[in-house]
C-alpha positions in Angstrom: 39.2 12.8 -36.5 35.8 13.9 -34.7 35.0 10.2 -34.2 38.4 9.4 -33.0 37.6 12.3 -30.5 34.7 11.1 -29.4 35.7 7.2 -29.0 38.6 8.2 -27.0 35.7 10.6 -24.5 33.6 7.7 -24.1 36.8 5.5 -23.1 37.8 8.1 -20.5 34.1 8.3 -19.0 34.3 4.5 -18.7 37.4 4.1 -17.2 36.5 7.4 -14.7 32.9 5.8 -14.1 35.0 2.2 -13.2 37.6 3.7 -11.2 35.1 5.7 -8.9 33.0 3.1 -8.8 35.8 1.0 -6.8 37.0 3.5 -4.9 34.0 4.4 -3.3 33.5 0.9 -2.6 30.3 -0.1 -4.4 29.6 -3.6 -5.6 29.9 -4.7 -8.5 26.9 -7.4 -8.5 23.1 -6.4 -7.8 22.0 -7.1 -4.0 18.2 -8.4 -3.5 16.5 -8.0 0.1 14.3 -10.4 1.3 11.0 -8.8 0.5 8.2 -11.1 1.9 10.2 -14.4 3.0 9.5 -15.5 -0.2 10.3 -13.2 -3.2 13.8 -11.6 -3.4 13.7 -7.7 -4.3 16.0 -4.8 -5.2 15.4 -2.1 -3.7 11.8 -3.1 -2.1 9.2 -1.0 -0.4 8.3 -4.0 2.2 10.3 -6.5 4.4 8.6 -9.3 6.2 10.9 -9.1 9.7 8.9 -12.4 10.9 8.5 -15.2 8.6 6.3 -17.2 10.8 3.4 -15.3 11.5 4.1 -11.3 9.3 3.5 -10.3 12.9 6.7 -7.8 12.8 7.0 -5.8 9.4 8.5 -2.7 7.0 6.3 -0.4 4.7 6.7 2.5 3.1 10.5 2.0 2.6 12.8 4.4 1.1 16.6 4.2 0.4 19.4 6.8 0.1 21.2 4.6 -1.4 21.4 0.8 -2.9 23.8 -1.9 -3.7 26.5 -0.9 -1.2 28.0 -2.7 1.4 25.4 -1.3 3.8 22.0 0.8 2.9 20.0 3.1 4.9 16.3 4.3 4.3 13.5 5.3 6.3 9.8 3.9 6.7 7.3 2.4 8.9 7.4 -0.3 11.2 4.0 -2.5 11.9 3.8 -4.4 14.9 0.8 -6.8 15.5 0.1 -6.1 19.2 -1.8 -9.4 19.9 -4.2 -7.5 22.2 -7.0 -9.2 22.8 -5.2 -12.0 20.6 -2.9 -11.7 17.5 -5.7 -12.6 14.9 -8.2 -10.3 15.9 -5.3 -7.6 17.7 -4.3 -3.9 16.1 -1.4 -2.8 14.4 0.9 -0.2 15.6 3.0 2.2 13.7 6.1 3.7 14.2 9.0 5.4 12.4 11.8 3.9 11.7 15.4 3.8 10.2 16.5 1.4 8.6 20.0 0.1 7.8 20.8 -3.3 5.6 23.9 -5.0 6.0 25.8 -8.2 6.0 25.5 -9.3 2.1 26.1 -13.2 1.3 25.1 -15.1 -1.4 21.4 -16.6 -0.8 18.8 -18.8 -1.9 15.5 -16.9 -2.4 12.8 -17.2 -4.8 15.0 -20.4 -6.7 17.9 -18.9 -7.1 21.2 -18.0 -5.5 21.5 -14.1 -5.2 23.5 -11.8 -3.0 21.5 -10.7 -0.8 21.5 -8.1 2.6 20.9 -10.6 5.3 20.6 -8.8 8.9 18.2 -5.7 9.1 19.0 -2.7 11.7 16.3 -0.2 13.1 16.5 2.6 15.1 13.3 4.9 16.0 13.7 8.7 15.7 10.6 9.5 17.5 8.0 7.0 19.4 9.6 4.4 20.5 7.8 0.4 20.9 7.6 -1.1 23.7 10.4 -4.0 23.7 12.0 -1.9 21.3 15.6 -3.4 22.4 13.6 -6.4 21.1 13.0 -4.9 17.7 16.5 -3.3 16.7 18.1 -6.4 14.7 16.8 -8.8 12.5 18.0 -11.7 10.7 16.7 -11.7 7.0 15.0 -14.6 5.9 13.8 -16.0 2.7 11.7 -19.5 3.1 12.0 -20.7 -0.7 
């Protein structure tokens, strides 16, 4: 009888975990983010904003949350400022949030994944200059 007890517990926290799982909208699949043009990544802790030249990048990323329709975390944004030229030119830093949207299926790394495809910053303190320039980006992954 215990065992019949406890079978019947588990069943209920399955069908509970399912059921608020779809209401609150979650995925069911695992999303992957773009994390250096290359290499697909769950959750990462950098994103490569410009493929061609790394000249526009993420570190130091954290998430609230993961493999929802949208994501939000916080980190740094590094911007090669090019001055006196881009190879030999600084880096600055700025605070930023982040927000990942847009998931469609992908090809990164070899394979086909869902993936967040468009990247959103905003800048609670410092802003860049351009930074109308820097709010979106498209999501790349050259493989």
């Amino acid at each position: 009888m215990k065992r019949l007890l406890v079978v019947i517990a588990a069943a209920c926290l399955l069908v509970t975990a399912v059921i608020a799982g779809s209401a609150s909208g979650g995925t069911t699949s695992v999303v992957y983010a773009p994390q250096d043009c290359i290499k697909p990544v769950i959750e990462p802790k950098k994103i490569t904003l410009t493929c061609a030249d790394s000249g526009i990048r993420l570190k130091k990323l954290g998430w609230d949350e993961w493999n929802t329709a949208k994501v939000k975390g916080q980190g740094k944004l590094l911007v090669s400022n090019c001055d006196p030229d881009c190879v030999s030119g600084d880096v600055d830093r700025y605070k930023a949030k982040v927000t990942l949207l847009n998931i469609k299926n992908y090809s990164c790394g070899g394979q086909q994944l869902a993936m967040y495809r468009r990247a959103h910053l905003r800048f609670p303190d410092r802003k860049p200059p351009h930074s109308k320039d820097l709010r979106s980006f498209q999501l790349n992954c050259n493989s």
